[in-house]
MOPAC internal coordinates of N, CA, C and O (Angstrom, degrees):
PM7 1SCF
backbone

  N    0.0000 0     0.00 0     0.00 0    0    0    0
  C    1.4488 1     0.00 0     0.00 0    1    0    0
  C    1.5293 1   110.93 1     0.00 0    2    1    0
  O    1.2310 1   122.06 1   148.30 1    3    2    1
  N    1.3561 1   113.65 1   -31.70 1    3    2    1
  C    1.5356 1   123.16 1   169.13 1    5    3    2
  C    1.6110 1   106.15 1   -34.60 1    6    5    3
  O    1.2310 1   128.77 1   112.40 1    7    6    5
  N    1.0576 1   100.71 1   -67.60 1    7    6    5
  C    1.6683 1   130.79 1  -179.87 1    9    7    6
  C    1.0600 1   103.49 1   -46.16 1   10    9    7
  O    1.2310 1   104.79 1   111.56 1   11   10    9
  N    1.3307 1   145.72 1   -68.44 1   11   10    9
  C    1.1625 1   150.24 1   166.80 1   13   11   10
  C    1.6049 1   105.43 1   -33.55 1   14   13   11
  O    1.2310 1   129.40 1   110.91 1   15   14   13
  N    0.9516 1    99.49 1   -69.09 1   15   14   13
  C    2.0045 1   100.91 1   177.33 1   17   15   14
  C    1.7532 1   106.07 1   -57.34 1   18   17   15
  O    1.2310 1   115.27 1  -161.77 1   19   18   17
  N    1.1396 1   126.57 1    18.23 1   19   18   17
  C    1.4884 1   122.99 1  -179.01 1   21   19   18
  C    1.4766 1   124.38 1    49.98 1   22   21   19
  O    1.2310 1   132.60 1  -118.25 1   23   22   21
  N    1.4016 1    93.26 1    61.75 1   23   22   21
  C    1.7716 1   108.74 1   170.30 1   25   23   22
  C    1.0505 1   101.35 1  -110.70 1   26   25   23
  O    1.2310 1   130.75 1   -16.02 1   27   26   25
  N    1.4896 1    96.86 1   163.98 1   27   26   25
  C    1.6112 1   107.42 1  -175.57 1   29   27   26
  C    1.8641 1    91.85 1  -155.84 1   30   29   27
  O    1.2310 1   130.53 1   -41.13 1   31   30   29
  N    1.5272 1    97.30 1   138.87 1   31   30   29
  C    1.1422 1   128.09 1   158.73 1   33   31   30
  C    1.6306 1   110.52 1   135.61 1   34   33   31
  O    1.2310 1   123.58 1     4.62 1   35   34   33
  N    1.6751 1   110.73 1  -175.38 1   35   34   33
  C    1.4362 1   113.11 1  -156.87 1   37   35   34
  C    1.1509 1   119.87 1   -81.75 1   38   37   35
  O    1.2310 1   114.52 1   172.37 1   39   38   37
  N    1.8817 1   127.98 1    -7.63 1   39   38   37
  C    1.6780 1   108.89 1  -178.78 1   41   39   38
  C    1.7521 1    64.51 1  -159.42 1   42   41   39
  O    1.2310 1   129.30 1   -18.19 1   43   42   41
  N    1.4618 1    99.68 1   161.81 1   43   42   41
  C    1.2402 1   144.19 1   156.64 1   45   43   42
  C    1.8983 1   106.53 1     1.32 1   46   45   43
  O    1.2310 1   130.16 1   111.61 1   47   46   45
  N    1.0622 1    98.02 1   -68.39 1   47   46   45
  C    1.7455 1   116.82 1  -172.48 1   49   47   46
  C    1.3259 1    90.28 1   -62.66 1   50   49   47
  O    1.2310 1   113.66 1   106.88 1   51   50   49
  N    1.0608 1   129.60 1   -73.12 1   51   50   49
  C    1.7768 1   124.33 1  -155.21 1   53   51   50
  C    1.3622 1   102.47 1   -60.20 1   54   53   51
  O    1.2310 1   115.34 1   137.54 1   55   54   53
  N    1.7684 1   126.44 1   -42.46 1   55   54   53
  C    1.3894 1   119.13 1   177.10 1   57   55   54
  C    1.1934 1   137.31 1   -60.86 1   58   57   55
  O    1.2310 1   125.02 1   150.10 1   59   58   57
  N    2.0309 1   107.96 1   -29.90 1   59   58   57
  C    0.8879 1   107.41 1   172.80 1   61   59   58
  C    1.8154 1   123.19 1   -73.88 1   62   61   59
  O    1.2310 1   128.11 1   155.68 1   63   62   61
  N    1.5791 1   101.98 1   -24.32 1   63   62   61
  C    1.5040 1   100.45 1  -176.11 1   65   63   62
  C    1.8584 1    95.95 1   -81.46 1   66   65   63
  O    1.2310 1   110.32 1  -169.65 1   67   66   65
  N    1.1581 1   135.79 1    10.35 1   67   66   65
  C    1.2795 1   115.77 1   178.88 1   69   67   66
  C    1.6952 1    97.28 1  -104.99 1   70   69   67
  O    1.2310 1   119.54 1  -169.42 1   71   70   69
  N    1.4329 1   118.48 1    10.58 1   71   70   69
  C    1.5495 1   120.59 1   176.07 1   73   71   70
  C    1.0520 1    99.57 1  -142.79 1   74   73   71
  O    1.2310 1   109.42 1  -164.26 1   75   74   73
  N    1.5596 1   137.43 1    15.74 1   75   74   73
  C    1.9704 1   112.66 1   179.09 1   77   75   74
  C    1.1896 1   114.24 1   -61.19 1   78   77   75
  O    1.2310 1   118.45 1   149.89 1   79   78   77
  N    1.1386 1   120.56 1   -30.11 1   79   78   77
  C    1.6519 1   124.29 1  -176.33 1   81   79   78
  C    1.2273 1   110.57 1   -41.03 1   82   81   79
  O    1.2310 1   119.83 1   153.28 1   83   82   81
  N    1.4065 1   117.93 1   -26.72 1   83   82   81
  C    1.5943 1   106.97 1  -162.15 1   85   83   82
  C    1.8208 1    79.53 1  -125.63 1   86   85   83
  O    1.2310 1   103.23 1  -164.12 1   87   86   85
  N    1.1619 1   148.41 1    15.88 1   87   86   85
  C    1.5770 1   127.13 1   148.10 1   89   87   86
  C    2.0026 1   113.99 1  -103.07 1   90   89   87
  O    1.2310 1   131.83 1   -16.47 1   91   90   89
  N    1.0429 1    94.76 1   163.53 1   91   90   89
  C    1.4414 1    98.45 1  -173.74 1   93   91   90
  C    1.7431 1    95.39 1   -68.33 1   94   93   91
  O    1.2310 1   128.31 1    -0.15 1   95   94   93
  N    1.6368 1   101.61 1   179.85 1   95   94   93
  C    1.1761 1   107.95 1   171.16 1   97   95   94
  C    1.3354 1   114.55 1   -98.73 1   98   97   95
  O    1.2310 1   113.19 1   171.01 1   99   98   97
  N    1.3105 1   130.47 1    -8.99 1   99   98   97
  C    1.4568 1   114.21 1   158.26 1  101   99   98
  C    1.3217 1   117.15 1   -81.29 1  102  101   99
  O    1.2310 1   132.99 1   155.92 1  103  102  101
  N    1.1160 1    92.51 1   -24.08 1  103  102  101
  C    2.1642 1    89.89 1  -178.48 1  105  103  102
  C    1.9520 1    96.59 1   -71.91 1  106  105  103
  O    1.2310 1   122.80 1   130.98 1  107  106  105
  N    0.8195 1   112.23 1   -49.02 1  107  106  105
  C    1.6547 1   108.72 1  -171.03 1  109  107  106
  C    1.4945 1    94.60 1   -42.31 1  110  109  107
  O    1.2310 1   122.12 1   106.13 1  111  110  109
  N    1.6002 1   113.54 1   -73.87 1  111  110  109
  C    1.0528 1   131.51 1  -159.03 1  113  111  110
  C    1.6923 1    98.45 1   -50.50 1  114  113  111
  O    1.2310 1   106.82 1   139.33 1  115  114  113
  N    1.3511 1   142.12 1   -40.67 1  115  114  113
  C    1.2960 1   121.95 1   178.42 1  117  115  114
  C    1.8478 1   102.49 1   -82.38 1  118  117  115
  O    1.2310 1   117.68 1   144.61 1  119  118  117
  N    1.7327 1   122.02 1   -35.39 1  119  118  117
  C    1.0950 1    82.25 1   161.96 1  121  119  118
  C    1.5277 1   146.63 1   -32.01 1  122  121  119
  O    1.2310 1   126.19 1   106.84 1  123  122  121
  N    1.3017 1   105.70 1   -73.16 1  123  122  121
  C    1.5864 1   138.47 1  -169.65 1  125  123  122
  C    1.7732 1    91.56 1   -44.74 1  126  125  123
  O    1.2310 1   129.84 1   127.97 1  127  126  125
  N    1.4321 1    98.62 1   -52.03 1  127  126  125
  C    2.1351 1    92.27 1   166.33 1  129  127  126
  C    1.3095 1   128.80 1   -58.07 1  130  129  127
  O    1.2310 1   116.21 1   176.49 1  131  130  129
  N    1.2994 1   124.81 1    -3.51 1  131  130  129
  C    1.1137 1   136.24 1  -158.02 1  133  131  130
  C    1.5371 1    94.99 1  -112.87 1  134  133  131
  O    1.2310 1   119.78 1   114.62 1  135  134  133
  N    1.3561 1   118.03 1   -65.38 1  135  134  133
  C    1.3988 1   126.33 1   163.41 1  137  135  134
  C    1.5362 1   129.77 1   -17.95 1  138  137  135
  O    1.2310 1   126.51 1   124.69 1  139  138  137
  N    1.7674 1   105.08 1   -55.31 1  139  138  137
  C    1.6880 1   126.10 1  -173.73 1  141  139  138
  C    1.4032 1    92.07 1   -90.41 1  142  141  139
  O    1.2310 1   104.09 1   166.64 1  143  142  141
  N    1.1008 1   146.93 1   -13.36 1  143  142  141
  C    1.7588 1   138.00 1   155.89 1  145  143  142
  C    1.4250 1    89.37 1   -66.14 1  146  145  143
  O    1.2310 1   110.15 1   113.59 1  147  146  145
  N    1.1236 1   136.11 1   -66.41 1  147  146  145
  C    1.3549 1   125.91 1  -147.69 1  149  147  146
  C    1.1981 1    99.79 1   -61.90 1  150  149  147
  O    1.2310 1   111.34 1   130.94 1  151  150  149
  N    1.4413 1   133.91 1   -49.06 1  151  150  149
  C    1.2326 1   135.86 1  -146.62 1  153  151  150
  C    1.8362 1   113.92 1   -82.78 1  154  153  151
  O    1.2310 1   132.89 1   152.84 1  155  154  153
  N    1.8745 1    92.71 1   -27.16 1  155  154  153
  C    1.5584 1   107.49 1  -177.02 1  157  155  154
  C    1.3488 1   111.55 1   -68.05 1  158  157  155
  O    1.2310 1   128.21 1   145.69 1  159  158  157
  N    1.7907 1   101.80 1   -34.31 1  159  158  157
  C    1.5370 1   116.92 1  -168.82 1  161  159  158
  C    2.0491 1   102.93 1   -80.31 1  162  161  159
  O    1.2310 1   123.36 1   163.54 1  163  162  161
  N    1.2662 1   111.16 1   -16.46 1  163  162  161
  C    1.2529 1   108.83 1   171.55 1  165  163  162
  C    1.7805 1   128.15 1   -99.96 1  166  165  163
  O    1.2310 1   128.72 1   162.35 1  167  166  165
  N    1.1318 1   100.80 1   -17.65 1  167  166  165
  C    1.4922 1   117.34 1   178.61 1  169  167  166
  C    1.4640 1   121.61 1  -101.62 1  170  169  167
  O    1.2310 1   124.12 1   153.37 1  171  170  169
  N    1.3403 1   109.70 1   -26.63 1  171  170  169
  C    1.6359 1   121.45 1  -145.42 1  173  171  170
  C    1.8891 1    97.36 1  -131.84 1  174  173  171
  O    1.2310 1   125.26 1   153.17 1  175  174  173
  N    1.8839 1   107.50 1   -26.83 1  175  174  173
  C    1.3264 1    98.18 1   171.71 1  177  175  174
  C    1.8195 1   112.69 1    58.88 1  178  177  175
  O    1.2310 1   121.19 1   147.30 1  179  178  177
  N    1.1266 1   115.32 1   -32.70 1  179  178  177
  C    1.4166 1   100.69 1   154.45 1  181  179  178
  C    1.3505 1   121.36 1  -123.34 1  182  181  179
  O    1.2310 1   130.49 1   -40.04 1  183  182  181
  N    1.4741 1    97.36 1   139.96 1  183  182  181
  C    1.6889 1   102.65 1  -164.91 1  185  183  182
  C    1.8655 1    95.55 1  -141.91 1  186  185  183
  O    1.2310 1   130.33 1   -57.82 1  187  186  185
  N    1.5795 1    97.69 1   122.18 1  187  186  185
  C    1.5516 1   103.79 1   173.70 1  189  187  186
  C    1.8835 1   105.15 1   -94.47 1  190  189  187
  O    1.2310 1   132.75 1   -75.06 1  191  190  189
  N    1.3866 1    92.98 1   104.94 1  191  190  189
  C    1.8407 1    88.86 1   172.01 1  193  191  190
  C    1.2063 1   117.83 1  -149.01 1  194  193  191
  O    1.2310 1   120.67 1   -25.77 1  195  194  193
  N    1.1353 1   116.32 1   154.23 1  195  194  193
  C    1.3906 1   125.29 1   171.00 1  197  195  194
  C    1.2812 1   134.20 1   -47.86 1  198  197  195
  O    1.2310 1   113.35 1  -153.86 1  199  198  197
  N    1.1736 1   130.18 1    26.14 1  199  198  197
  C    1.5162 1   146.16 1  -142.82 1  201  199  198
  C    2.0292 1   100.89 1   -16.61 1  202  201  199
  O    1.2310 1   134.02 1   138.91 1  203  202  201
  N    1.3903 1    90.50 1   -41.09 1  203  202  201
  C    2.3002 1    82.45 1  -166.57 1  205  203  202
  C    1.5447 1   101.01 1   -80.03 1  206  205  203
  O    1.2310 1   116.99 1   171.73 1  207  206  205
  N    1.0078 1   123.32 1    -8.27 1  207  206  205
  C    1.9745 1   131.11 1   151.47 1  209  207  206
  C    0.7677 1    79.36 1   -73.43 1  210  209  207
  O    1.2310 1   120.30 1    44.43 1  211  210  209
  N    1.1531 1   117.03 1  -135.57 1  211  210  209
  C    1.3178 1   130.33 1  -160.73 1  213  211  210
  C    1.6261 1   121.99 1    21.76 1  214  213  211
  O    1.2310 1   120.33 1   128.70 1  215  214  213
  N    1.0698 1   116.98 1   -51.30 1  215  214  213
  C    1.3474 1   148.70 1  -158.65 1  217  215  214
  C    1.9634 1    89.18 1   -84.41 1  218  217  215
  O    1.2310 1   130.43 1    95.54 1  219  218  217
  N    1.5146 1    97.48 1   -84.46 1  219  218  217
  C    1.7664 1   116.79 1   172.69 1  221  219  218
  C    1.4546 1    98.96 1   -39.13 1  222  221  219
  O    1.2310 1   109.09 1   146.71 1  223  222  221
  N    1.3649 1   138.04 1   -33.29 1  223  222  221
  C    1.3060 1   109.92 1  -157.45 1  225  223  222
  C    2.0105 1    94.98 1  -100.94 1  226  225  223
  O    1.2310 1   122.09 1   152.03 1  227  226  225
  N    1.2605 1   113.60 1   -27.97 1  227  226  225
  C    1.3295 1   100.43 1   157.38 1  229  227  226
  C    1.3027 1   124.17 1   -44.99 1  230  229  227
  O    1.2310 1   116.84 1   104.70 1  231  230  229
  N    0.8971 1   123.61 1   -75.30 1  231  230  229
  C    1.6691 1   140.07 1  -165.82 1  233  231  230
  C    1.6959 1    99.08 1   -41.23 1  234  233  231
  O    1.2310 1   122.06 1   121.79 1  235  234  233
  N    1.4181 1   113.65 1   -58.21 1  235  234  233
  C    1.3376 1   128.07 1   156.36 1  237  235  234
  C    1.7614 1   132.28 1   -15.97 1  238  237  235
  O    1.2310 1   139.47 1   138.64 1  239  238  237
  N    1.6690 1    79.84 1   -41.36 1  239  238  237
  C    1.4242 1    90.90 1  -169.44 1  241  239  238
  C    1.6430 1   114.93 1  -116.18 1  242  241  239
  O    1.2310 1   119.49 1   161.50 1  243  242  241
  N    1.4847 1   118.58 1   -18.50 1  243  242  241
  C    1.2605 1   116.33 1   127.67 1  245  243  242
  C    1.2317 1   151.79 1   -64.07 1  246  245  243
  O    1.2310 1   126.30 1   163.01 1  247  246  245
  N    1.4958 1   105.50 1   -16.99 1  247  246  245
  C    1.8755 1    90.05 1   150.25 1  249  247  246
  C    1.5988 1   126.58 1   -86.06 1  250  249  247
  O    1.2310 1   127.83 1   166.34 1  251  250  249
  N    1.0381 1   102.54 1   -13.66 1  251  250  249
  C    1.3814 1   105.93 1  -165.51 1  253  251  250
  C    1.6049 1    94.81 1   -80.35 1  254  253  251
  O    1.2310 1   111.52 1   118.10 1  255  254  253
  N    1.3150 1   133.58 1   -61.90 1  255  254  253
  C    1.6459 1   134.59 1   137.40 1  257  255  254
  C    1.8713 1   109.88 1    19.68 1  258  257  255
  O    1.2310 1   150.43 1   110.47 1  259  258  257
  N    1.4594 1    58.34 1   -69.53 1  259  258  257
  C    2.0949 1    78.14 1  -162.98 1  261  259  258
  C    1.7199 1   117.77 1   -69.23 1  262  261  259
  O    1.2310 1   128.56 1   162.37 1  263  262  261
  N    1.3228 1   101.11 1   -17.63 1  263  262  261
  C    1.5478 1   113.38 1   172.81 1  265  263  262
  C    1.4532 1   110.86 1   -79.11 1  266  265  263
  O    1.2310 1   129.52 1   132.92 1  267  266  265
  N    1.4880 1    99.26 1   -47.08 1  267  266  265
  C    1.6714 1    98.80 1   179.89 1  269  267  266
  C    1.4588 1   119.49 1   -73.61 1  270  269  267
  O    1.2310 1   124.98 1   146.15 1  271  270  269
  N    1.1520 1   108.05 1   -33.85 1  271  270  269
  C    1.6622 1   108.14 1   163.10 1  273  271  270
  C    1.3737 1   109.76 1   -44.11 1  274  273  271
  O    1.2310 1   123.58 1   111.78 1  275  274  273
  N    1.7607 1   110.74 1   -68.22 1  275  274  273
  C    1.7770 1   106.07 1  -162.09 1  277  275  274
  C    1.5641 1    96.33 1   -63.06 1  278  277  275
  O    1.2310 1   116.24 1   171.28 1  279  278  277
  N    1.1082 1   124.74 1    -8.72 1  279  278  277
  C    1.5346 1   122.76 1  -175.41 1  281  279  278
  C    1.8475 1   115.34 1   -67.12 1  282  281  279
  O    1.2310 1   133.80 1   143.25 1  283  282  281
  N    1.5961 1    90.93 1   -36.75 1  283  282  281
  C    1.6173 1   101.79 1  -178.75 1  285  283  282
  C    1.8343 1   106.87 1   -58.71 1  286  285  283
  O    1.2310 1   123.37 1   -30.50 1  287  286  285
  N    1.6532 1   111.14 1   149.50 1  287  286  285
  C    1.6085 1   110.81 1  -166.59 1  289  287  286
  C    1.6725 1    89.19 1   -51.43 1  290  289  287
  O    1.2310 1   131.89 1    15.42 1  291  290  289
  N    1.4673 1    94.64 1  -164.58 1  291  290  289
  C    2.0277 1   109.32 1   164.78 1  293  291  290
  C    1.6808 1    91.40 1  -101.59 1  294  293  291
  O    1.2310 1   103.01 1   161.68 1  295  294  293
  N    1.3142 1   148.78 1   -18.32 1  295  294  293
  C    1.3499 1   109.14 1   162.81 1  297  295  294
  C    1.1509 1   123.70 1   -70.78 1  298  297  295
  O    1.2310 1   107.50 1   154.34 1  299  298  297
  N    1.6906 1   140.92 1   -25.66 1  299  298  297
  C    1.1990 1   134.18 1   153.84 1  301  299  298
  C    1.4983 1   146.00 1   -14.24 1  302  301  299
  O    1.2310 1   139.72 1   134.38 1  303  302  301
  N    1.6536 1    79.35 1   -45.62 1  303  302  301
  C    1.5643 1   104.02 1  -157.90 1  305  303  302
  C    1.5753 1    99.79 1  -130.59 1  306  305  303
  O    1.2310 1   121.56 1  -125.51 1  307  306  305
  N    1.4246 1   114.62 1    54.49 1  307  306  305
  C    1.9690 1   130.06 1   169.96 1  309  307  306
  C    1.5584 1    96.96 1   -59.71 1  310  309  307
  O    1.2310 1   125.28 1   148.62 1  311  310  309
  N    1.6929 1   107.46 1   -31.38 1  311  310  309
  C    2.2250 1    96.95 1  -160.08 1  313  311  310
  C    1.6272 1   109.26 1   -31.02 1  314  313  311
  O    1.2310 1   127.88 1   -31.65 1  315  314  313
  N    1.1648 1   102.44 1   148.35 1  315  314  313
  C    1.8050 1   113.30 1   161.25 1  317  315  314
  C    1.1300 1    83.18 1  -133.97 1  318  317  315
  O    1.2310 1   137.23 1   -44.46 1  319  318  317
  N    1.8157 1    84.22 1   135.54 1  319  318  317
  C    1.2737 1   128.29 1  -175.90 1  321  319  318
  C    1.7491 1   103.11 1   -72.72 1  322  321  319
  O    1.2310 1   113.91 1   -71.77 1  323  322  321
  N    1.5785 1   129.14 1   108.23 1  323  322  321
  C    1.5115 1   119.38 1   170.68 1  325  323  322
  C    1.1553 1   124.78 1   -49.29 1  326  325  323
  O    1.2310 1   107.34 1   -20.82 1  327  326  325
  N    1.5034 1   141.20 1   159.18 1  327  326  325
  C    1.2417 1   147.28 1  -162.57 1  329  327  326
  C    1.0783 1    98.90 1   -93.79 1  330  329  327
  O    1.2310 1   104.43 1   -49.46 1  331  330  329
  N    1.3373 1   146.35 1   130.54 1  331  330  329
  C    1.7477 1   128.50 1   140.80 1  333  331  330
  C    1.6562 1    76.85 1   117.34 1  334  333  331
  O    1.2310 1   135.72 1    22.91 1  335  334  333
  N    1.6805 1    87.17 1  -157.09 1  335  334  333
  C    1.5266 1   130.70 1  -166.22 1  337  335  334
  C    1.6777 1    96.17 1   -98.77 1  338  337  335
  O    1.2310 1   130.45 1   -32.12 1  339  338  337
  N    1.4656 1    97.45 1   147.88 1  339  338  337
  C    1.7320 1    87.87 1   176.57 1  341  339  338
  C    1.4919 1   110.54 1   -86.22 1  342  341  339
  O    1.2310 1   118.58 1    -1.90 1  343  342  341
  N    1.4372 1   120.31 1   178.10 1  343  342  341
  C    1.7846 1   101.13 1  -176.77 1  345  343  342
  C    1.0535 1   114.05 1  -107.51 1  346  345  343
  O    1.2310 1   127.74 1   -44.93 1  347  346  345
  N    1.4794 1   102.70 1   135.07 1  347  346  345
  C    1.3881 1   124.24 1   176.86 1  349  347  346
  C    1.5880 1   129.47 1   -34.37 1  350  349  347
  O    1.2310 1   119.38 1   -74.20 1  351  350  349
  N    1.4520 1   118.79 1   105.80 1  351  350  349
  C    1.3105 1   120.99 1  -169.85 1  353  351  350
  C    1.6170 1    97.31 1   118.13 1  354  353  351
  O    1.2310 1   114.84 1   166.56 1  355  354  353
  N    0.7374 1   127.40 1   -13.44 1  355  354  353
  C    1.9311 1   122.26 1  -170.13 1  357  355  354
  C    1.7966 1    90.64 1   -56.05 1  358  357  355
  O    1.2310 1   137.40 1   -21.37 1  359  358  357
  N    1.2102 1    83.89 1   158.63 1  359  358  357
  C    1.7058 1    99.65 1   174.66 1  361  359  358
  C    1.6168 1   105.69 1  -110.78 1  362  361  359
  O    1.2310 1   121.10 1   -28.96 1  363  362  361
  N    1.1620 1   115.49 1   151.04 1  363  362  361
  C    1.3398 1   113.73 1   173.66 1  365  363  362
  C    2.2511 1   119.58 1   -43.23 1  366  365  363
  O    1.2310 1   140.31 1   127.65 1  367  366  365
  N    1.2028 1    78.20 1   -52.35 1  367  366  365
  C    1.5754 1    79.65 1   178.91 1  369  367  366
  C    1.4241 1   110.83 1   -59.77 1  370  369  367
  O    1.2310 1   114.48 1   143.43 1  371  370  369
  N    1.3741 1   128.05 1   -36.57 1  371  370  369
  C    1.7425 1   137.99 1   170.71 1  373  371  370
  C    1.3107 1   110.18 1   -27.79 1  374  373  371
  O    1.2310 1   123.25 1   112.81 1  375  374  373
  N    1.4588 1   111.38 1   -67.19 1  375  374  373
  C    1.2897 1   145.82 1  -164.73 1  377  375  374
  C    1.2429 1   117.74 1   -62.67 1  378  377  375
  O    1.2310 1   121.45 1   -46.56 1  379  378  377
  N    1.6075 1   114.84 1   133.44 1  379  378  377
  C    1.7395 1   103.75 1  -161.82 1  381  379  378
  C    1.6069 1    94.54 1   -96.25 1  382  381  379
  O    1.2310 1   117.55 1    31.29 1  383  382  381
  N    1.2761 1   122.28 1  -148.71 1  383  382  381
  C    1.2071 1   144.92 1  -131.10 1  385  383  382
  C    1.4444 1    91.51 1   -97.13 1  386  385  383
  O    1.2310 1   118.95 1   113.75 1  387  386  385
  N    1.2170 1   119.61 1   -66.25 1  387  386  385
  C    1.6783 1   144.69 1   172.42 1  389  387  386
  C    1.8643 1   104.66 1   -44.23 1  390  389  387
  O    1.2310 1   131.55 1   102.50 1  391  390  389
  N    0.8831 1    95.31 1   -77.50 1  391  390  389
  C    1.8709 1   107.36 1   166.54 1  393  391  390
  C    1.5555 1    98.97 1   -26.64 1  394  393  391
  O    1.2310 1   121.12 1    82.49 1  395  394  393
  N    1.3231 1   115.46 1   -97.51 1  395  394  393
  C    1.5824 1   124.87 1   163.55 1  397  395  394
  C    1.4262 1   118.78 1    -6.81 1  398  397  395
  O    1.2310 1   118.50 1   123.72 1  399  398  397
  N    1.0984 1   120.47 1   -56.28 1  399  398  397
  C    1.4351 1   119.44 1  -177.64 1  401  399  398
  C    1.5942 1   121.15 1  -102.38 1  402  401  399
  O    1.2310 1   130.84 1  -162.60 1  403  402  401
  N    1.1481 1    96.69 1    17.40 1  403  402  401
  C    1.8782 1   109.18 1   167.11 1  405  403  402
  C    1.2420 1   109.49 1  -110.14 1  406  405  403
  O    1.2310 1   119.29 1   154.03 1  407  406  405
  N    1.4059 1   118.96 1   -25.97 1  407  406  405
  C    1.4947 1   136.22 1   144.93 1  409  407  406
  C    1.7392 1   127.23 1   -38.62 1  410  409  407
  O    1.2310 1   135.18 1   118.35 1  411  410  409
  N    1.2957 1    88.22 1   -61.65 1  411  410  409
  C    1.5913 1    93.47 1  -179.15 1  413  411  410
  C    1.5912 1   109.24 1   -66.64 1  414  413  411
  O    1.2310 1   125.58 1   127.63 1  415  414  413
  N    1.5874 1   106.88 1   -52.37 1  415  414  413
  C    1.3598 1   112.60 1   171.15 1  417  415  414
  C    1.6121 1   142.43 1   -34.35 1  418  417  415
  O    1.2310 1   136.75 1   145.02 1  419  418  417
  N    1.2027 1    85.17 1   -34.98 1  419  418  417
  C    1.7175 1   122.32 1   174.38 1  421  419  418
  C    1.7195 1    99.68 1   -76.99 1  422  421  419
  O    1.2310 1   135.11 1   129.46 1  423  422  421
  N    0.7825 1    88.37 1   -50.54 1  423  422  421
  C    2.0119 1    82.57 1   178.17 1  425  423  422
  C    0.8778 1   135.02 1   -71.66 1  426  425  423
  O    1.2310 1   127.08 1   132.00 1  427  426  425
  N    1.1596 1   103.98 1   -48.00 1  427  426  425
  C    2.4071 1   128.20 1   156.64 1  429  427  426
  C    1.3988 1    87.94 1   -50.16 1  430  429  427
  O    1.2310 1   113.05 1   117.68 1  431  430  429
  N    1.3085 1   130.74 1   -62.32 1  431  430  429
  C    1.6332 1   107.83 1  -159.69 1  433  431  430
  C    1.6551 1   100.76 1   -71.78 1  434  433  431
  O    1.2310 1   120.65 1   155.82 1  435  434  433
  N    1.3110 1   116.36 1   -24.18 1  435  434  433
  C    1.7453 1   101.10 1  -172.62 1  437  435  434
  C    1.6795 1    96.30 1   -86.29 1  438  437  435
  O    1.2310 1   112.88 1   148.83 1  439  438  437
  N    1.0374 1   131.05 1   -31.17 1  439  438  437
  C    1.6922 1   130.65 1   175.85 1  441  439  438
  C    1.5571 1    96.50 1   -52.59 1  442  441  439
  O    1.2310 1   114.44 1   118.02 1  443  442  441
  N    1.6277 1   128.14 1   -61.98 1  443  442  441
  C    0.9849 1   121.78 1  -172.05 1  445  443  442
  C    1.9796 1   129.24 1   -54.60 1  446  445  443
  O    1.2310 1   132.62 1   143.58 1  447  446  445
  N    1.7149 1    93.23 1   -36.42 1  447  446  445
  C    1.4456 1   104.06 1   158.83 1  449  447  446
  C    1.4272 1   117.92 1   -68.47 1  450  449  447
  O    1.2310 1   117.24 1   152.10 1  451  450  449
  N    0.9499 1   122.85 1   -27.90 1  451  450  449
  C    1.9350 1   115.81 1   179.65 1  453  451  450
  C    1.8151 1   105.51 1   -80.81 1  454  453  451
  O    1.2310 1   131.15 1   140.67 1  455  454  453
  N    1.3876 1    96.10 1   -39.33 1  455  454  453
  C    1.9648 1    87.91 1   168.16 1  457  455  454
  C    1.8843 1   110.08 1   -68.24 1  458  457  455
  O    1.2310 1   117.86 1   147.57 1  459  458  457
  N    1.0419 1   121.68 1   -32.43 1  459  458  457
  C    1.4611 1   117.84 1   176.03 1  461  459  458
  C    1.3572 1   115.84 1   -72.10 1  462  461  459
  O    1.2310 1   124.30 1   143.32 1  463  462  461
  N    1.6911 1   109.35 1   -36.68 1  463  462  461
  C    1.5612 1    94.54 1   174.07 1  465  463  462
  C    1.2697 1   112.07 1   -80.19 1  466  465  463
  O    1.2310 1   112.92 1   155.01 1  467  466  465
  N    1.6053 1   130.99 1   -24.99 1  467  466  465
  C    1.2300 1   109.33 1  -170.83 1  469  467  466
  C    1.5614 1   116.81 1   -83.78 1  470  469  467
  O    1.2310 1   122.80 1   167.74 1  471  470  469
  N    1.3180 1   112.25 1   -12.26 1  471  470  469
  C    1.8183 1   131.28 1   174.33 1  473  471  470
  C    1.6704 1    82.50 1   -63.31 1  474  473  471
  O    1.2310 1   120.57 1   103.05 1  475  474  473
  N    1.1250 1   116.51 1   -76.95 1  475  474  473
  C    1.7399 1   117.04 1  -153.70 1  477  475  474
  C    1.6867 1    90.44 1   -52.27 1  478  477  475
  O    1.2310 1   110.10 1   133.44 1  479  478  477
  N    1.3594 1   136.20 1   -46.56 1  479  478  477
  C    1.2373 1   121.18 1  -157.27 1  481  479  478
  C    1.6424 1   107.42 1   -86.99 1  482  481  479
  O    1.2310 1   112.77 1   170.80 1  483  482  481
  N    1.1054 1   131.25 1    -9.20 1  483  482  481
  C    1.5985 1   132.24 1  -178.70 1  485  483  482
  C    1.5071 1   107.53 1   -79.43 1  486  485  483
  O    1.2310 1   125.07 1   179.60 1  487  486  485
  N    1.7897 1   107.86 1    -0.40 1  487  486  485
  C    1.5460 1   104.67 1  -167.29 1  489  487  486
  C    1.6527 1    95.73 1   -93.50 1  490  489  487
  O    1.2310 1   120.10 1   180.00 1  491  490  489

């Protein structure tokens, strides 16, 4: 959804600072928290968190995402959505807007499963 709001760069942190202007400062600020879980839970393998935050502050932060998106005019937002699967071998730069952000999406949700399994398994 970053993407959609016209960010640019390689993980979470860089996109959001290439668009804060247009998110509040508490939403950044639980983004950007949301981000360094992901990153602790992928690099660092141990991560102390609150899993139902954690959890609450996603949900939190995908609607609010999702409001400001439908918020953008309809010339903003021309993308058509591609049919299917994108094709195998595309390079990031290949790949349009839609592609890109089924990508990222896909990762936030598997980042978010590796912080839940490793919360459930440290118990």
């Amino acid at each position: 959804m970053l993407l959609q709001l016209g960010a640019s760069g390689r993980g979470l942190h860089e996109q959001l600072s290439s668009i804060e202007g247009m998110i509040s400062p508490p939403m950044a600020k639980k983004i950007r928290w949301i981000a360094s879980v992901r990153n602790k839970a992928v690099h660092e393998r141990v991560v102390e968190v609150d899993l139902e935050d954690f959890s609450k502050g996603g949900v939190q932060v995908v609607a609010y995402l999702k409001q400001l998106v439908a918020s953008i005019t309809p010339k903003q937002t021309q993308h058509k959505e591609p049919q299917g699967s994108p094709e195998p071998g595309k390079s990031w730069a290949e790949k349009d807007g839609w592609e890109k952000t089924k990508t990222v999406g896909t990762y936030m949700a598997a980042g978010a499963a590796v912080v839940a399994w490793l919360f459930m398994s440290s118990k």
